[in-house]
C-alpha positions in Angstrom: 35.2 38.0 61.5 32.0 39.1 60.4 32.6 40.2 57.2 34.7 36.9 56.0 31.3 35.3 57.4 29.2 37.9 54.6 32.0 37.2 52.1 32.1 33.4 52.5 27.4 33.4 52.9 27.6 35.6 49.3 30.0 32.7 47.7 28.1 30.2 48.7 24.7 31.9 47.3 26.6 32.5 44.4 27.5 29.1 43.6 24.0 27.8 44.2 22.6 29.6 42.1 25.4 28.8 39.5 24.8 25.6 39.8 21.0 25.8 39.3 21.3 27.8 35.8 20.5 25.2 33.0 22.1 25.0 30.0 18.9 24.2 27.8 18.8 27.2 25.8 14.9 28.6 23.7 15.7 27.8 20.0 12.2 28.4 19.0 8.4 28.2 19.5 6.2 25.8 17.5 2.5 25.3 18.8 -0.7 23.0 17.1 -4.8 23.7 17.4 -6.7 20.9 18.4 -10.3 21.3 17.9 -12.7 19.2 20.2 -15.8 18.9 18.5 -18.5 16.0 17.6 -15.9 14.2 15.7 -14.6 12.7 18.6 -18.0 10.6 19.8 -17.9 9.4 16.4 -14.8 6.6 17.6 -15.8 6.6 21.6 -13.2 5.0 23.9 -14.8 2.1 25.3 -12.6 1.8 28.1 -13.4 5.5 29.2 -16.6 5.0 28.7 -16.9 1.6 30.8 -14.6 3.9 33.5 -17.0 6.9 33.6 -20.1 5.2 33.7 -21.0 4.6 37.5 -19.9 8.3 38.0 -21.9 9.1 35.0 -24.9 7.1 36.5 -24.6 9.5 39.2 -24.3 12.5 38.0 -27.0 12.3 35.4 -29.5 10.8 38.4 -28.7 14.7 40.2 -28.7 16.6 37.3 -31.3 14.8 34.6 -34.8 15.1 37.1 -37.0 17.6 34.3 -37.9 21.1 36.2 -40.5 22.3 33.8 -40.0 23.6 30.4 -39.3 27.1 28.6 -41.3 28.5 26.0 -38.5 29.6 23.7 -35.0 30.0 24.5 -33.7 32.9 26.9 -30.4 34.9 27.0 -28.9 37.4 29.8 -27.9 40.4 27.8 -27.7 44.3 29.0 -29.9 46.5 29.4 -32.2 44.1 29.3 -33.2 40.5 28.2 -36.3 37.4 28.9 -33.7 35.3 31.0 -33.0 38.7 33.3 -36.5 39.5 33.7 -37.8 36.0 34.0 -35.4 35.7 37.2 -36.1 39.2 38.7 -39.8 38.1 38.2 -39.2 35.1 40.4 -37.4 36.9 43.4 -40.8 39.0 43.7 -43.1 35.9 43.2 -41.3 34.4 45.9 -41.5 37.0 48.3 -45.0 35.6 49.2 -43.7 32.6 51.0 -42.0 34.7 53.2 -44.7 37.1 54.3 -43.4 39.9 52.5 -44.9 42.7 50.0 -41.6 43.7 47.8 -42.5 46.5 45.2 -39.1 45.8 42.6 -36.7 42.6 42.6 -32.8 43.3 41.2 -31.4 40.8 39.9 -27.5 40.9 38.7 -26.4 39.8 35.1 -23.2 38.9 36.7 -25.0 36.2 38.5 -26.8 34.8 35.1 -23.8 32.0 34.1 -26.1 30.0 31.0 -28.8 30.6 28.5 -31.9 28.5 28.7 -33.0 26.6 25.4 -36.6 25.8 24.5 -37.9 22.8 25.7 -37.0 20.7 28.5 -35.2 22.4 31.5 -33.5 19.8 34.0 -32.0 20.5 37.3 -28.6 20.3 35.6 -29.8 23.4 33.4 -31.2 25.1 36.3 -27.7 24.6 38.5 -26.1 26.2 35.4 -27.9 29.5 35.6 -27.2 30.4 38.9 -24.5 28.6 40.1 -23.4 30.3 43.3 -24.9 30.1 47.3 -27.1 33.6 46.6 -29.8 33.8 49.2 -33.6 35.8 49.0 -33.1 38.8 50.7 -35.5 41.8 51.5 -34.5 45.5 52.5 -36.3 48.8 52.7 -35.0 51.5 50.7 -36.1 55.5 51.0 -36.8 56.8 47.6 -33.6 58.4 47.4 -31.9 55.6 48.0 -33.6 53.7 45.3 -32.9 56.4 42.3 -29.2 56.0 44.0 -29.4 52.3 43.2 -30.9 52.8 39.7 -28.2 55.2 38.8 -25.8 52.6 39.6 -27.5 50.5 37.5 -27.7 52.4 34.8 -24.1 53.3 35.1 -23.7 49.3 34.7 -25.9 49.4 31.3 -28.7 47.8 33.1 -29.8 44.3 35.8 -32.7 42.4 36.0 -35.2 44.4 36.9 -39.0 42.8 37.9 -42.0 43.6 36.0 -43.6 47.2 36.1 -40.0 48.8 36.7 -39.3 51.3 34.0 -35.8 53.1 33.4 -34.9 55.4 30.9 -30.7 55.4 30.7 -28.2 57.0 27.9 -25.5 55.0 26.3 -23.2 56.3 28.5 -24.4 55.1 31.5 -26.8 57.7 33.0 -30.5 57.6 34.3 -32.3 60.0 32.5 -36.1 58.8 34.6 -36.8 55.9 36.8 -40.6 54.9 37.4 -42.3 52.2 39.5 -45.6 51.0 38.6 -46.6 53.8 36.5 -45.9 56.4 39.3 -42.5 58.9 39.6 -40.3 57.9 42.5 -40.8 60.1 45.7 -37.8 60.8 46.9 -39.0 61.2 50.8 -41.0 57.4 50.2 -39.9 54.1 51.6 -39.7 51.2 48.7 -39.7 47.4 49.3 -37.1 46.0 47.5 -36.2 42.2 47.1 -32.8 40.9 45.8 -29.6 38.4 47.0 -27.9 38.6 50.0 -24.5 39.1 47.4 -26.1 42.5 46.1 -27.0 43.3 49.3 -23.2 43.9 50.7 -23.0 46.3 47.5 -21.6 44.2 45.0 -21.5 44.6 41.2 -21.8 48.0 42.0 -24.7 48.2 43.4 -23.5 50.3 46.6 -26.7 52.2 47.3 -28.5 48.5 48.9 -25.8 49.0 51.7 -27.9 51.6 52.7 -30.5 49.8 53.3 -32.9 49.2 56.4 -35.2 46.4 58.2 -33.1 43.9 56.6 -34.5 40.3 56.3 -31.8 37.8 55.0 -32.3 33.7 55.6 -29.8 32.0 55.5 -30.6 28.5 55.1 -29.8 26.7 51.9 -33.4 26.4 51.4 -33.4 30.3 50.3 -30.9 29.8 48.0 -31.9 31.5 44.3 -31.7 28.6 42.8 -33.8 26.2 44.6 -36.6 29.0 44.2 -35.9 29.0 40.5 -36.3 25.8 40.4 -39.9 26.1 42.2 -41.3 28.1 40.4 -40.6 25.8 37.1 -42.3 23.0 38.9 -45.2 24.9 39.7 -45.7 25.7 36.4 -45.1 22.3 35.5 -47.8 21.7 37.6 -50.5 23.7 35.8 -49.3 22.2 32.4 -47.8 25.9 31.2 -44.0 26.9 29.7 -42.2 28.9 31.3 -42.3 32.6 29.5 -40.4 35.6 29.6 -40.7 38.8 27.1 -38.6 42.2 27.1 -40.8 44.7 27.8 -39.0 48.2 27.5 -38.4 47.7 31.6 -34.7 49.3 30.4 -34.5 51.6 27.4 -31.7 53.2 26.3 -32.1 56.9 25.3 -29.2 59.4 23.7 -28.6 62.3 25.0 -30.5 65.1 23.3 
């Protein structure tokens, strides 16, 4: 009895998925390139526009407030660029407000989503850069530890790394000599180190922060990167200056002899 119930269950499949088969059969492939460029605000579509203008009212009274300005515009390249080093600058000129004394900020290209051009920089521009919930976060490393982290990033071809860092990598991803602040690295020392709370868990291959001790990590919104992005523009708004950033040779790249 069983198996006419199989037999009869395997029919009925069967027909299903006879009956599901289409007879529309792939003759051939034919495919067009529309390009989207200025030439389309030349004829605007009034209706869309009249639609999109309460929501566009909105949106540019978030995203249109000015920040500050930038002296000249700034890219995120490896092993090293302005826009990388102007952020790592900013983790360790933040650290101030929160009582701490960080000796190095890292700072992921991963995290850098836009350029910055010359001029004008608006919140909107700002929100591009670093779009994600990444938090200020301190952590002590031992010396060790940190040449264990710059390894990693040299294996990466270089982060953001803040102001009187200085690595020497090869092409192929190796650290040839790591020095903070003019000194060597001591391997028995203990190191300061500011970053986000998303490098901190050992992401972009960065595994060595896990390793990490006396771990300060706020978690308020307040902390995230890129309100204290945006606070440092308006303090330099404040004082009438442009926002700057140079490369400096913080990441060289060195063949192997």
């Amino acid at each position: 009895m069983r198996k006419l119930h199989l037999i009869g269950g395997m029919m009925a499949v069967m027909a299903m998925v006879s009956a599901c088969r289409s007879h529309y059969q792939l003759v051939g492939v034919e495919r067009t390139r529309i390009i989207v460029d200025s030439r389309y605000d030349q004829q605007p579509d009034e209706a869309a526009a009249k639609f999109l203008e309460p929501f566009k009212r909105v949106n540019d009274s978030i995203m249109g407030p000015v920040m500050g300005a930038v002296a000249h515009n700034m890219h995120a390249e490896r092993p090293e660029s302005d826009l990388s080093n102007l952020l790592a600058d900013i983790l360790l000129w933040a650290a101030k407000d929160y009582g701490e004394q960080p000796v190095v900020a890292v700072y992921n290209m991963g995290g850098i989503r836009a350029d910055l051009t010359r001029g004008k920089v608006t919140y909107g521009d700002l929100l591009d850069v670093a779009p994600f919930e990444n938090k200020i976060c301190f952590v002590t490393l031992s010396g060790e530890h940190l040449l264990e982290l710059f390894g990693q990033i040299a294996k990466t071809g270089g982060e953001g790394v803040s102001k009187g860092t200085e690595l020497v990598i090869t092409p192929n991803g190796k650290l040839v000599s790591a020095r903070l602040h003019g000194k060597e690295i001591d391997p028995a020392g203990s190191y300061r180190v500011t970053t986000i709370n998303y490098l901190l868990e050992g992401n972009d291959k960065m595994m060595a922060f896990r390793k990490g001790t006396d771990i300060v990590s706020p978690q308020d919104a307040s902390n995230n990167s890129r309100f204290l992005i945006m606070k440092y523009f308006k303090e330099k708004e404040n004082k009438g200056e442009a926002v700057d950033a140079r490369i400096e040779g913080r990441i060289k790249v060195k063949s192997e002899e």
